[in-house]
C-alpha positions in Angstrom: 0.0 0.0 0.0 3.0 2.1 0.7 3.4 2.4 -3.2 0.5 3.3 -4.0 0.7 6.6 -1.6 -0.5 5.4 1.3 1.2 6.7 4.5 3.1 3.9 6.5 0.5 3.8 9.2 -2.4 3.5 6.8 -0.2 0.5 5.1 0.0 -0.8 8.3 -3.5 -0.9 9.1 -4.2 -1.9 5.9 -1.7 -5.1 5.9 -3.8 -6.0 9.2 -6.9 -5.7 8.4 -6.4 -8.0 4.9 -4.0 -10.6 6.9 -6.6 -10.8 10.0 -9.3 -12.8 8.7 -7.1 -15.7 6.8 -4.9 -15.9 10.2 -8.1 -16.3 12.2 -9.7 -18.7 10.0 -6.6 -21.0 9.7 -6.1 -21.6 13.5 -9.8 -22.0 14.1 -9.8 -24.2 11.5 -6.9 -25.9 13.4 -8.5 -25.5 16.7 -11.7 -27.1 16.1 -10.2 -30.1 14.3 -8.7 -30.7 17.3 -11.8 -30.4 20.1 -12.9 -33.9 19.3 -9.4 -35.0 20.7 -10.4 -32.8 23.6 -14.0 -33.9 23.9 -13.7 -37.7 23.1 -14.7 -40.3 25.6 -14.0 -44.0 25.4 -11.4 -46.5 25.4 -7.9 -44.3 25.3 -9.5 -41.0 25.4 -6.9 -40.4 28.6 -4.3 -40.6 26.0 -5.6 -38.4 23.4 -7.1 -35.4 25.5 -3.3 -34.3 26.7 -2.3 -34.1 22.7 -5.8 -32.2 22.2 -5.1 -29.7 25.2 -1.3 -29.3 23.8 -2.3 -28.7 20.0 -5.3 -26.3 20.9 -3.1 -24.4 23.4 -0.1 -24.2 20.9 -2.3 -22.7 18.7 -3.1 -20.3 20.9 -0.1 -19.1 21.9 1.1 -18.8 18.0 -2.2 -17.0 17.6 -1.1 -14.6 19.8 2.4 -14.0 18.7 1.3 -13.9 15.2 -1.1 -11.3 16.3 1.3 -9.0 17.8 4.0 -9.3 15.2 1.3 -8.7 12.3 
């Protein structure tokens, strides 16, 4: 956007606001996939619902840092 004439701030705010919704979509995407892990009862579902709790929490810790540094 910064070659077009945009100021840096506005190419800034613009970068965000076009990145936002893909990043959101991908880890919820992620997320979800992974709540049936979380969720599941049943024969071994006390081995599964520590991997669940570990890929749902990594991906929302990345969230976050991809967040800020976007």
């Amino acid at each position: 956007a910064e070659r077009d004439g945009h100021s840096p701030g506005d190419a800034i705010r613009t970068a965000c606001l076009l990145r936002f919704r893909p990043i959101m979509m991908t880890t919820l995407a992620a997320a979800l996939g992974a709540l049936p892990l979380i969720l599941g009862h049943g024969y071994g579902a006390e081995l599964r619902r520590p991997l669940g709790i570990a890929i749902v929490g990594g991906l929302v810790v990345s969230q976050a840092l991809t967040l800020y540094t976007t």
